[in-house]
C-alpha positions in Angstrom: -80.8 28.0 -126.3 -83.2 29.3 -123.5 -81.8 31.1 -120.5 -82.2 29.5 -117.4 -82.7 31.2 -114.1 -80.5 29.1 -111.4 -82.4 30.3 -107.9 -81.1 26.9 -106.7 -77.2 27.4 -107.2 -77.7 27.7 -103.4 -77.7 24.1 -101.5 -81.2 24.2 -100.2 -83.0 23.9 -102.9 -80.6 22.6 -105.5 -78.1 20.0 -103.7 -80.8 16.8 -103.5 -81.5 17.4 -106.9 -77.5 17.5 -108.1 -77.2 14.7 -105.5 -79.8 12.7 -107.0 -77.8 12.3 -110.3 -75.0 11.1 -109.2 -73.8 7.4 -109.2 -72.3 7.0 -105.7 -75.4 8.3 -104.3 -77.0 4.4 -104.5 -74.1 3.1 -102.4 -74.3 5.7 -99.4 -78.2 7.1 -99.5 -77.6 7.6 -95.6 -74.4 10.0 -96.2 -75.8 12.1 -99.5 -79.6 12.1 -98.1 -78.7 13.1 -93.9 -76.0 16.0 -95.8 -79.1 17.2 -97.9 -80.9 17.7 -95.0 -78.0 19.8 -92.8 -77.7 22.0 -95.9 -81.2 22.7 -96.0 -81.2 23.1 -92.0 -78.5 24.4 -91.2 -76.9 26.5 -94.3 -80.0 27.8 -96.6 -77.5 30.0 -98.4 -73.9 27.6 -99.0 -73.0 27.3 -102.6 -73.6 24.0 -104.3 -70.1 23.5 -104.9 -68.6 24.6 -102.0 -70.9 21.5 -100.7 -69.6 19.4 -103.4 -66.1 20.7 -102.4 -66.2 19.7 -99.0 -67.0 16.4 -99.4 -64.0 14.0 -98.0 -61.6 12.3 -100.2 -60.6 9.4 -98.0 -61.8 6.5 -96.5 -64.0 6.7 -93.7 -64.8 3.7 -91.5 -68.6 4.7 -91.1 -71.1 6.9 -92.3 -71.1 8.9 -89.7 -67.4 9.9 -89.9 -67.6 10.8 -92.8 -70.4 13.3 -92.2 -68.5 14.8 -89.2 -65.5 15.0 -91.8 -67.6 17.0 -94.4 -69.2 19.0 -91.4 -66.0 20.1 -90.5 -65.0 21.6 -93.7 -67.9 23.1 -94.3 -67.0 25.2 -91.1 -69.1 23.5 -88.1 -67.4 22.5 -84.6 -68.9 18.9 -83.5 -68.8 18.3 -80.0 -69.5 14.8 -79.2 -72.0 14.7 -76.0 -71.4 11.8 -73.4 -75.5 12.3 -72.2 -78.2 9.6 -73.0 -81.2 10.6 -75.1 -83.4 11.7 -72.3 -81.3 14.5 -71.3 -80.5 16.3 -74.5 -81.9 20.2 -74.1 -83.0 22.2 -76.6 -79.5 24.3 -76.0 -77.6 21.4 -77.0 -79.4 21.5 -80.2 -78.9 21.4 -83.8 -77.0 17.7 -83.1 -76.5 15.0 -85.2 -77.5 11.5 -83.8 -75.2 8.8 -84.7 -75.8 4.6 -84.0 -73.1 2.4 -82.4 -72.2 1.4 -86.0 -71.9 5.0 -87.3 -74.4 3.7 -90.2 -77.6 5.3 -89.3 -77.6 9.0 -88.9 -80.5 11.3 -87.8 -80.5 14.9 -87.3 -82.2 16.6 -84.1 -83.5 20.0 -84.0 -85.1 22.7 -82.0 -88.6 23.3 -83.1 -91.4 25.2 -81.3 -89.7 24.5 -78.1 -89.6 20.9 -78.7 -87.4 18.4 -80.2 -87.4 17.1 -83.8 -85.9 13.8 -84.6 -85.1 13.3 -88.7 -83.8 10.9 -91.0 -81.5 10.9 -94.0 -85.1 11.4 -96.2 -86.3 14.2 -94.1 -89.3 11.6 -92.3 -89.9 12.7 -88.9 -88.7 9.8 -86.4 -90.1 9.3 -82.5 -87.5 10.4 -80.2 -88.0 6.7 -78.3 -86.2 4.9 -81.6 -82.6 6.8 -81.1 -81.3 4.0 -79.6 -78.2 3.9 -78.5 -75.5 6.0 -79.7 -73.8 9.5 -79.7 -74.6 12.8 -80.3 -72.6 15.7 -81.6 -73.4 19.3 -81.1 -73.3 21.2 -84.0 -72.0 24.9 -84.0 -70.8 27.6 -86.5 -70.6 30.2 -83.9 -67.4 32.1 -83.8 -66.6 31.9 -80.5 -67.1 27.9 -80.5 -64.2 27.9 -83.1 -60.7 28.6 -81.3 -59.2 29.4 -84.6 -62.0 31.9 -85.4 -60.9 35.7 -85.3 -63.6 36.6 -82.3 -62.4 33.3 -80.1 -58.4 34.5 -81.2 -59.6 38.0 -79.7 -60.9 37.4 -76.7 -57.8 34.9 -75.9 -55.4 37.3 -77.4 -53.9 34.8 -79.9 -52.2 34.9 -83.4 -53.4 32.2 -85.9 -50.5 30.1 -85.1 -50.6 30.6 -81.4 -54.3 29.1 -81.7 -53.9 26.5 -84.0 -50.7 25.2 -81.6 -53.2 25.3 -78.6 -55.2 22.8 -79.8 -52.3 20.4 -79.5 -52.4 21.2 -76.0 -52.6 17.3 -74.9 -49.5 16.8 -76.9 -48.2 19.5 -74.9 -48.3 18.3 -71.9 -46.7 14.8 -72.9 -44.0 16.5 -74.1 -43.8 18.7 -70.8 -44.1 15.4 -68.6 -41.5 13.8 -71.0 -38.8 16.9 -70.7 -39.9 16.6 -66.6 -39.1 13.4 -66.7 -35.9 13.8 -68.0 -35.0 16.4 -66.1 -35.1 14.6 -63.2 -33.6 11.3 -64.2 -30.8 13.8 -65.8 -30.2 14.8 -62.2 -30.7 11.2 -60.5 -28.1 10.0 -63.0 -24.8 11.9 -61.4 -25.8 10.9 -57.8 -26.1 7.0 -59.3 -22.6 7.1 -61.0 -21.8 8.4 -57.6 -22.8 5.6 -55.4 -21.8 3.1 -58.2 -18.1 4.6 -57.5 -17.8 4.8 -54.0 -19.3 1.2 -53.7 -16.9 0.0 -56.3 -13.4 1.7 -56.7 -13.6 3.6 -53.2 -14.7 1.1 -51.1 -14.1 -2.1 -53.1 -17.6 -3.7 -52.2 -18.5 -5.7 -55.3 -21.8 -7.0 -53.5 -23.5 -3.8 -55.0 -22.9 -4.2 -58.6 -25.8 -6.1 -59.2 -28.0 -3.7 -58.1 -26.0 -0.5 -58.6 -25.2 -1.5 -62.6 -29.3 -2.6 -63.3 -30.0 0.8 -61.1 -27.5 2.6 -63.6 -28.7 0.8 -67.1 -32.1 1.5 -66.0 -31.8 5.2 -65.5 -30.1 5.8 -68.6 -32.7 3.6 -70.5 -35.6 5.7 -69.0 -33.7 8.8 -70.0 -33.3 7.5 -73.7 -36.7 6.0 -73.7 -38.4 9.5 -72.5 -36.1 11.6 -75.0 -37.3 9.0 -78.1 -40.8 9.7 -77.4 -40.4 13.6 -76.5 -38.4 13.5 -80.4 -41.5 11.5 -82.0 -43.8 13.8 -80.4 -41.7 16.5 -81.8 -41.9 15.1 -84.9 -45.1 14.6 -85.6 -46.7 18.0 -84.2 -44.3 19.4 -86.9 -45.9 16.9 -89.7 -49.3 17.7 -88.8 -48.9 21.8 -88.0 -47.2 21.3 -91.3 -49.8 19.8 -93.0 -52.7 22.0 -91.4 -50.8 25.1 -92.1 -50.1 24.5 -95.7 -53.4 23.8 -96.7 -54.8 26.2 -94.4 -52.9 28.8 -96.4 -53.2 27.6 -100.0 -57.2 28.0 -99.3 -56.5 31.3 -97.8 -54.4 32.5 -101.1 -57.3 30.8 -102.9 -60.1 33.1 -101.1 -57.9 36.1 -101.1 -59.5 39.1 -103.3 -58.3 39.1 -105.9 -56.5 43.0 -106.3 -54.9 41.5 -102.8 -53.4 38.3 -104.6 -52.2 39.5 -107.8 -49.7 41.7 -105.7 -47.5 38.5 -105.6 -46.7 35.9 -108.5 -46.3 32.3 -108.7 -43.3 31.6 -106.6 -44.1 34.6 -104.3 -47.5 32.8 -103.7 -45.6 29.0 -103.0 -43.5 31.0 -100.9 -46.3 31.5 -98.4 -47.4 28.0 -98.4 -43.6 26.6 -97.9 -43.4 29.6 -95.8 -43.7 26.9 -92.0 -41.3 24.5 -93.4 -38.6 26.4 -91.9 -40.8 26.1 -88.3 -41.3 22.2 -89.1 -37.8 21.5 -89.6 -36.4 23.5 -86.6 -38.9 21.4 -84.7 -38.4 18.0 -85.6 -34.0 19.0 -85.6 -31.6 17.8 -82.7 -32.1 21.7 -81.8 -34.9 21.7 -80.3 -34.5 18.5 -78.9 -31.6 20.7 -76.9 -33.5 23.4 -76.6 -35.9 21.4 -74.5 -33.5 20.9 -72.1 -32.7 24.2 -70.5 -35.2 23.1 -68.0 -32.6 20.8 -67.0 -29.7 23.2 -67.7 -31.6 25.4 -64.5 -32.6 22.5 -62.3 -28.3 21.5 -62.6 -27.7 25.4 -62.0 -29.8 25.3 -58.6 -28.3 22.2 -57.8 -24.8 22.8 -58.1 -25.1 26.2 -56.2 -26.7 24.7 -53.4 -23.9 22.0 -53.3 -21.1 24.3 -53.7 -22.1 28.1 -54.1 -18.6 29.3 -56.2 -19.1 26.7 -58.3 -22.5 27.9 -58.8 -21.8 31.4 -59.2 -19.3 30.4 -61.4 -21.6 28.7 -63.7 -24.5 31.4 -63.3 -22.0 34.1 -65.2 -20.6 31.7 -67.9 -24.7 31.5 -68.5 -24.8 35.1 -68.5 -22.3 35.1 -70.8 -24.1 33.1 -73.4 -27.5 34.9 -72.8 -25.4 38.0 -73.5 -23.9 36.4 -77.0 -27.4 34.9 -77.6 -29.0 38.6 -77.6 -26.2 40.4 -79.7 -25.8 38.0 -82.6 -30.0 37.6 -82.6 -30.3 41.1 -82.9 -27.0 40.8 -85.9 -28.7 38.0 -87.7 -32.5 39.5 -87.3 -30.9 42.4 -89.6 -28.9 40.5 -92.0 -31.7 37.4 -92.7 -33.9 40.7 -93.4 -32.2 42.0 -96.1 -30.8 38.3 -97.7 -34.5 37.6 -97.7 -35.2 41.0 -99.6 -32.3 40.4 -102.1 -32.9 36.5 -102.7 -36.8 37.9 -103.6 -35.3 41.0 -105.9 -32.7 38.3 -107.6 -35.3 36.1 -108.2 -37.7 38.9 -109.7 -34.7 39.3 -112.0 -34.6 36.3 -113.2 -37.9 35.9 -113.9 -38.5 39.0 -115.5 -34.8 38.1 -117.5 -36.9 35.1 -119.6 -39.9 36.7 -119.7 -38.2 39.9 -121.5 -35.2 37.8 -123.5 -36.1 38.7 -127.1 -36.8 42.6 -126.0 -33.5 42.6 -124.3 -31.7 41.0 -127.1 -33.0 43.2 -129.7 -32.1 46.3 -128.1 -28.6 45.0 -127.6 -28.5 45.0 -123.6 -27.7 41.5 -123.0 -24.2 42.5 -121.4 -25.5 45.7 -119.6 -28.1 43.3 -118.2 -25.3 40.4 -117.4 -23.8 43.8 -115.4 -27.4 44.1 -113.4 -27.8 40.4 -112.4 -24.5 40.1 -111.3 -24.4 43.6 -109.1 -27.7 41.4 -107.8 -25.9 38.2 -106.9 -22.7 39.9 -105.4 -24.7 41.8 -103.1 -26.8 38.7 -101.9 -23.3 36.6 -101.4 -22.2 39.6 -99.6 -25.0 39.3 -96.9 -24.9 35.3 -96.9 -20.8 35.9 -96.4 -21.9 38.2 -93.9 -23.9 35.5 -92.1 -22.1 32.3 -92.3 -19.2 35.0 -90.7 -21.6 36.3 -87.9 -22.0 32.2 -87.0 -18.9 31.3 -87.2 -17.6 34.0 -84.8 -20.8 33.0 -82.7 -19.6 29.2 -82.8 -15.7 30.7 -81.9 -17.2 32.0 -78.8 -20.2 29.4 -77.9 -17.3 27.1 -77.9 -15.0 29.1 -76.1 -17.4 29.5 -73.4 -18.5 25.9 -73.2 -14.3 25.1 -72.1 -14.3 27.7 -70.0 -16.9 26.8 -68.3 -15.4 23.5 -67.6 -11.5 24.4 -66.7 -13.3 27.1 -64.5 -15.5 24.2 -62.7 -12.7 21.9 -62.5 -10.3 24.3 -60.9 -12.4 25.4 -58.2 -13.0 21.9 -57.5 -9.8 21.3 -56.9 -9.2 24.6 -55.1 -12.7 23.9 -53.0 -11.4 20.1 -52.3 -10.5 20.3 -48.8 -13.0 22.6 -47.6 -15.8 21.0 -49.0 -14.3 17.4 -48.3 -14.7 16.2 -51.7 -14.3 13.1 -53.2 -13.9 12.0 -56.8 -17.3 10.8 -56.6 -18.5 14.6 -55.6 -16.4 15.8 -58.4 -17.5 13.6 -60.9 -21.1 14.3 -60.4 -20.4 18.4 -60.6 -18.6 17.6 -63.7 -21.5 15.7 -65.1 -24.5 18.3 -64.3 -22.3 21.2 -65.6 -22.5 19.3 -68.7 -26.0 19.7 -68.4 -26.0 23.1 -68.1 -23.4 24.0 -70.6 -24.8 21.7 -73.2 -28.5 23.6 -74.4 -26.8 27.0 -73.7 -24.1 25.6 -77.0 -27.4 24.6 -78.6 -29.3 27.5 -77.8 -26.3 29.9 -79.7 -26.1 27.6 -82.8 -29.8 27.5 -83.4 -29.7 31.4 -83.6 -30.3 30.8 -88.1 -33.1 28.9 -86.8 -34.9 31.1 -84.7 -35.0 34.1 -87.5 -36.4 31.7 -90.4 -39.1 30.5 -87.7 -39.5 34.0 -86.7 -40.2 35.5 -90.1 -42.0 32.3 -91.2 -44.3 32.6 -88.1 -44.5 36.3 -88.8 -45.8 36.0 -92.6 -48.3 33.1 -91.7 -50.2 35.0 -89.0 -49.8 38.1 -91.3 -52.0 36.1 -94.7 -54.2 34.1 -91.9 -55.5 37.3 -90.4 -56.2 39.0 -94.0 -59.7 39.0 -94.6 -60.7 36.6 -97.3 -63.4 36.8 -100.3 -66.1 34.9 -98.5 -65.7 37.0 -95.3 -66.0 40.2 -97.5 -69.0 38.4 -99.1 -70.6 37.3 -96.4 -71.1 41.3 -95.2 -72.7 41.4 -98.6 -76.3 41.9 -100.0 -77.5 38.5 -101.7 -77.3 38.7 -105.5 -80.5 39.7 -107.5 -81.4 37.2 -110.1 -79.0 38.6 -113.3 -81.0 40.4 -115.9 -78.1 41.7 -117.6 -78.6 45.6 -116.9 -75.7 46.6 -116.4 -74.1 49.9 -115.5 -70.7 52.3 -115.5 -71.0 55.5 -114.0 -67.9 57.8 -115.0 -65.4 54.6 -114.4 -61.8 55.6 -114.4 -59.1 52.9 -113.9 -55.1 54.0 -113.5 -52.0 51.9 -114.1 -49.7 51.3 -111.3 -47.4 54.4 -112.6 -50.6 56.5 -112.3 -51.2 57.1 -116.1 -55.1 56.2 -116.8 -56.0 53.3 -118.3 -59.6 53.3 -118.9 -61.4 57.4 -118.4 -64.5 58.5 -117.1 -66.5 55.7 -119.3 -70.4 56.0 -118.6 -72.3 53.8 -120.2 -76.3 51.6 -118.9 -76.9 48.5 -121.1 -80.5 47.2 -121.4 -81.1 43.9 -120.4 -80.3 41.6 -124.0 -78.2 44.1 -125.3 -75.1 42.9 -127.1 -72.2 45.4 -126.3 -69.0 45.4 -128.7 -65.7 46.6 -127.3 -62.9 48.1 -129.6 -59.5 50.0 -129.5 -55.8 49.4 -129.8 -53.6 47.0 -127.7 -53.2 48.8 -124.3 -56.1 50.8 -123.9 -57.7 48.4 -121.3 -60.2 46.2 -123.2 -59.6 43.3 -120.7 -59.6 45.4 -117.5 -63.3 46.4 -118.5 -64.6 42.7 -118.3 -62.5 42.1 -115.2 -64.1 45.0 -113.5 -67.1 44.1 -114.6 -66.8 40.3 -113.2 -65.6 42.3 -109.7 -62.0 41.2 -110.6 -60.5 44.5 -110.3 -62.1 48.2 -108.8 -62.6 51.0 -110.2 -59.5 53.9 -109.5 -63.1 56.2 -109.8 -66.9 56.0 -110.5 -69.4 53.0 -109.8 -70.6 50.0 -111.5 -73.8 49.1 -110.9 -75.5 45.4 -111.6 -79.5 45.1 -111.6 -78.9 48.5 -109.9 -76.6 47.6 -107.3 -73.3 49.2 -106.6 -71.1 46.0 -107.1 -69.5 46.9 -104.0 -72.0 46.0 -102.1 -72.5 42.1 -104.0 -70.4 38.9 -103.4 -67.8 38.5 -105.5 -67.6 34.7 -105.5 -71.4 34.4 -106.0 -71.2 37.1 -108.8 -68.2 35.8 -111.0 -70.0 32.0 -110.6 -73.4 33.7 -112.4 -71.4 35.8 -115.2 -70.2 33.5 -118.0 -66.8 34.4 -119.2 -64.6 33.2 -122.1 -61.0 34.2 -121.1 -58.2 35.3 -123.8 -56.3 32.4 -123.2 -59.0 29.2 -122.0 -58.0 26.3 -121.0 -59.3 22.8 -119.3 -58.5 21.9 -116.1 -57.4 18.6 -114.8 -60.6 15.7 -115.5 -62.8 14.9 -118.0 -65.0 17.3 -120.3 -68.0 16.4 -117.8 -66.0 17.6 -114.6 -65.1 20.4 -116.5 -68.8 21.5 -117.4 -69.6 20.7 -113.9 -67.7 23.6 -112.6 -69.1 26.0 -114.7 -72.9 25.0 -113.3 -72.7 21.9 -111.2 -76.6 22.0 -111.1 -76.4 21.3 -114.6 -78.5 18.4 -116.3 -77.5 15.7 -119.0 -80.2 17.6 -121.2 -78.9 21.3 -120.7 -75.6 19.6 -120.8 -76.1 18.1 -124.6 -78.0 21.6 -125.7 -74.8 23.8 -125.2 -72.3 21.6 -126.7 -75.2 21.5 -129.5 -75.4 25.2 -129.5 -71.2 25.6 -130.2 -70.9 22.9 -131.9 -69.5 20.3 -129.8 -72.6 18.0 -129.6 -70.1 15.1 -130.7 -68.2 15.0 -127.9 -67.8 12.0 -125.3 -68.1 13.7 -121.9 -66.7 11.5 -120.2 -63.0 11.3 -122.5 -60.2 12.9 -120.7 -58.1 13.4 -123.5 -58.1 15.9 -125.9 -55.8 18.1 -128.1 -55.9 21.7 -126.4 -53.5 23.7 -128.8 -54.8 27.1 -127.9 -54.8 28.3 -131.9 -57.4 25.5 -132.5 -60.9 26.0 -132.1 -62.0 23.1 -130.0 -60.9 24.8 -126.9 -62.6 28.0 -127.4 -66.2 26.0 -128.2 -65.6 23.9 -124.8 -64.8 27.5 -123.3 -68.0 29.2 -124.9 -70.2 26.4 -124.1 -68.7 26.9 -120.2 -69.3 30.5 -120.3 -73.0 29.9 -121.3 -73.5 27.2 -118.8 -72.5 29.8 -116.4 -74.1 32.6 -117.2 -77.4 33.6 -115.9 -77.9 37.1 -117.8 -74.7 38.3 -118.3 -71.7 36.8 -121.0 -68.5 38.4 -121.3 -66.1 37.5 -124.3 -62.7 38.2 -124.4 -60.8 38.7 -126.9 -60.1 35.6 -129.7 -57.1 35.4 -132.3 -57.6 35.9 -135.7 -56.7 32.1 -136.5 -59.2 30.8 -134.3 -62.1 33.0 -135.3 -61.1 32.1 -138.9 -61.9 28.8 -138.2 -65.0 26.9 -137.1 -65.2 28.9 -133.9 -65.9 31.9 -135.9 -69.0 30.8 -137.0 -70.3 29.5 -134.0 -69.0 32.9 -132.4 -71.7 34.6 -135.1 -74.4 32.2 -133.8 -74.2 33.0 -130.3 -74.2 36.3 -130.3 -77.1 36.5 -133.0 -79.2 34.0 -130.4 -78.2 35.9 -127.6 -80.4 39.4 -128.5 -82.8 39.7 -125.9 -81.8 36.7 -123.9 -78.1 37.6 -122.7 -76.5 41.0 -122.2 -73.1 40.2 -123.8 -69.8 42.3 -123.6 -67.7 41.0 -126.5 -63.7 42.4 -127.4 -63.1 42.4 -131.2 -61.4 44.5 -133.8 -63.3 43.2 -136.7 -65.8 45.2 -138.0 -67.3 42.2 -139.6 -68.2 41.1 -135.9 -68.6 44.8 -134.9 -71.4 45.1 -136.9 -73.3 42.3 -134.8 -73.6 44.6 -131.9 -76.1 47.3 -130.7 -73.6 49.5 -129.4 -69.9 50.0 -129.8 -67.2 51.2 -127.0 -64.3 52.0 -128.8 -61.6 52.5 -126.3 -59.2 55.2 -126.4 -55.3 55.9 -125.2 -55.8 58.6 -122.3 -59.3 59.6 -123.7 -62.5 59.3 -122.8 -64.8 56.1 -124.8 -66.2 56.9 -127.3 -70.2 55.2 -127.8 -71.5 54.6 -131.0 -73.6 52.4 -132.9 -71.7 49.8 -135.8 -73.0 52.3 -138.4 -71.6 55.5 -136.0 -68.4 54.1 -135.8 -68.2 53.3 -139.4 -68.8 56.7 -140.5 -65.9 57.9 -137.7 -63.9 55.4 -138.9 
């Protein structure tokens, strides 16, 4: 099989000619033919499949929504401009032209200080046969984007902060909703007031039909206002929810990779259900309460300006709560710190407990490990005792206050009666708007679990959003040279967490087509040599160089999608065999397609089947994995190690066929043990515990042997 250079990985020159083969293309030429012509445009150098990607999963009403949809993720701001065709500048410009329909689509461009119209086909149109429509201005600029890091500078926002701003029309119904209510909330006492002077004091029963419609109408308005305040609540927490999660899982996704390997599985789902805790608190009775301190101040104000010891009175029970508020925050800040540490450390245990079962049960420590885990889940009941105990002495006193507050009204009422000249009316209407006041300071104590879990949640999200990702890292990077397969390590040293070396001062230049065998016990690091060759990993010291470049300075996404690579334990992912090809080279044809499986002998398979028995000891899955790998690669194939059952098998032969077709076509870095494989290479790193390599020929090693 011929090696095939793949220049047009990148989407302006190879995404019409993927688009081209596929079926949906005939149903939608508009869609697939005007996002042909953006990539070309706009993004010469965007990946094929991050296009492919992109592209929306749901319904669209239009073509042209669609195309704003798949615009968006591929990182562009569209601005929809309210201006008629004959006064669109050239600084409005790239913008996409969209028909009252939203099925025609035409792109418009600065060129030569003029305007270009196109079409989906890339035919230049007059600028008189737009029509009527919209346009949207395009933009990737930074500062266009108010979640991008320059806009989040210059604003002085967190990620969170910025993504919550863009909500800001939500906002302000919410504000006018909790208005609103605060001022009904203070309407409401003076009502019940007229209502019983009209009816009890004064006996005038005329009023009641317009004092009880006045009274039913007030409290409806309240009730109405609150329920759309709560489902306004509720979904700005289903949507920040939703935009956060995914926001982070891509983020975890384009982390480097040394950066997410520091956690594992459940640490990584962690992050993602990290905002539920945020979500929840926002769409509980809470902060429903919590909205209404607004309220709690207007009563304050009011009630001091009616009766000023009444007032005062009030304004130090509501120092009091502040003052609890403060205290037990600064408690539960300390003691949700270390449960979170010791709920992480517990689960570490346990996970580590069933992945080292058969060690621990051959060395006989089951019951001094019994003694570890429970030391473990004493101390982590200790701090949740220690909490619940914190809240329940904060509820003790929260509650305490809230009586206090009204005996201590009620009695200066009664003691301010004849002064004042109040009437049960008067006192009624005190009574209520202390309850105003009193109620969202209660609230405000017992959310205090809350406000930590939101706090640390909001504190780890901004934390991973503001990590730089892969593709920022790449896109500081030199373009990658087309792959050769020269390849170069330069005294490469790699230590083990512990500090003990793992791989030592290995120097080594390949020639382009040179088939590179890699040898030595378990342990000494014959995986970590392909990773840091694939730009998984970094060297603890030295240089790798690719084509001569310090892979430092390449893109790591762009260099791992050119290197083919058969992992230790392959696997398919979820699809059929086609979708799973497709990933390895997207810009693969039915031909090149047919020529692989034909090369590792898989040339019987339906592509399209989506079942298929993937024991890993049998050899299908490492011929579907090989044939990936050389789909992939574009000069350079990296093998990993393969079990002696599988190369025993049919996979072994094809394994022999590979590498003997790959001299002077593919540099390939192969792991094996075998000296019946050995002998296929040209040269021979034999990998040593705390020594330097040793680099031989087959017949070298032989003789050492």
């Amino acid at each position: 099989m011929q090696r095939e250079d793949r220049p047009n990985t990148f989407a302006a020159q190879g995404l019409r000619e993927i688009l081209a083969r596929q079926p949906q293309v005939a149903s939608d030429p508009v869609f697939y033919g005007m996002l042909s012509q953006l990539c070309m445009r706009l993004l010469p150098s965007v990946m094929v499949k991050d296009v492919l990607g992109s592209l929306p999963i749901h319904a669209y009403a239009n073509t042209g929504e669609r195309l704003l949809a798949t615009l968006r993720t591929l990182g562009f701001v569209a601005r929809e401009l309210s201006l008629p065709a004959a006064r669109i500048r050239l600084w409005h410009l790239p913008a996409l032209f969209l028909d009252e329909d939203g099925e025609r689509a035409l792109l418009v461009l600065a060129q030569d200080e003029a305007t270009c119209v196109l079409d989906h086909e890339g035919r230049t149109v007059a600028r008189d046969a737009l029509g009527r429509g919209t346009f949207h201005c395009l933009s990737r600029e930074a500062h266009v984007n108010p979640l991008s890091e320059e806009s989040r500078k210059h604003r002085r926002q967190s990620w969170l902060h910025a993504l919550i701003s863009t909500f800001s029309p939500l906002g302000w119904v919410i504000a006018l909703c909790t208005l609103f209510v605060t001022l009904l909330s203070l309407a409401q006492p003076f009502v019940i007031a007229a209502f019983y002077r009209a009816i009890f004091a004064q006996g005038d029963t005329a009023t009641v039909p317009w004092l009880a419609p006045a009274l039913v109408l007030v409290v409806l308005a309240i009730q109405c206002a609150m329920a759309l305040r709560a489902h306004a609540l509720a979904w700005l927490a289903a949507r920040l929810n939703y935009l956060v999660g995914r926001a982070t899982f891509e983020k975890i996704m384009q982390l480097p990779i040394a950066q997410s390997r520091e956690l594992d599985a459940k640490g990584q789902s962690a992050r993602i259900r990290s905002f539920e805790n945020v979500s929840d608190f926002l769409a509980s009775p809470l902060a429903l309460a919590l909205l209404d301190l607004p309220a709690a101040l207007a009563a304050g104000a009011l009630i001091a300006w009616m009766i000023a010891p009444v007032g005062l009175a009030i304004g130090l029970f509501g120092l009091c709560y502040l003052a609890l508020f403060f205290v037990a925050e600064r408690k539960m800040k300390v003691l949700t710190s270390m449960n979170s540490d010791l709920a992480t450390r517990l689960q570490h245990t346990m996970v580590e407990t069933f992945a080292k079962r058969e060690l621990i049960r051959e060395c006989g420590l089951q019951h001094r490990w019994a003694d570890l885990h429970k030391t473990a889940i004493a101390r982590a009941q200790s701090v949740t005792f220690a909490i619940a105990r914190l809240m329940a002495m904060v509820e003790a006193v929260s509650s305490f206050l809230f009586a206090a507050t009204f005996i201590t009204v009620v009695g200066l009422l009664a003691l301010d009666a004849g002064e004042h000249m109040l009437g049960a009316p008067q006192m009624l209407g005190v009574v209520f708007l202390t309850a105003l006041v009193a109620a969202p300071l209660h609230g405000l104590c017992m959310a205090i679990p809350r406000f930590e879990q939101a706090r640390r949640a909001l504190e780890q999200i901004n934390t991973l959003m503001q990590t730089e990702s892969e593709i920022e890292l790449d896109a500081q990077r030199r373009r990658l040279p087309a792959l050769r397969g020269e390849v170069s390590l330069a005294s490469v040293t790699m230590r083990q967490g512990d500090g003990r070396p793992l791989l030592l001062a290995l120097d080594i230049e390949t020639r382009a087509g040179e088939i590179i065998a890699i040898t030595g016990a378990a342990g000494t690091g014959k995986s970590v040599l392909l990773a840091l060759v694939q730009g998984l990993a970094s060297p603890s010291f030295g240089t790798i160089r690719i084509e001569g470049v310090d892979i430092e300075q390449l893109p790591r996404r762009t260099l791992r999608s050119a290197i083919g690579y058969v992992p230790q334990a392959p696997a398919l992912l979820p699809g059929c065999l086609r979708e799973n090809l497709a990933m390895a080279n997207p810009l693969a044809s039915e031909e090149q397609l047919r020529k692989v499986l034909h090369s590792v002998g898989l040339d019987y398979l339906d592509l399209d089947a989506r079942d298929h028995d993937c024991d890993p000891l049998l050899s299908f899955i490492w011929q579907f994995s090989l044939a990936q790998a050389l789909l992939a690669s574009t000069g350079i194939l990296l093998i990993d190690e393969v079990p002696n059952s599988v190369i025993n098998g049919p996979f072994g032969k094809v394994l022999r066929k590979v590498l003997r077709s790959a001299k002077g076509r593919l540099t390939v870095f192969f792991v094996s043990n075998r000296s019946d494989y050995l002998d296929l290479a040209d040269r021979v790193i034999a990998l040593r515990h705390a020594r330097t390599p040793l680099i031989m020929t087959p017949g070298e090693l032989a003789e050492v042997a």
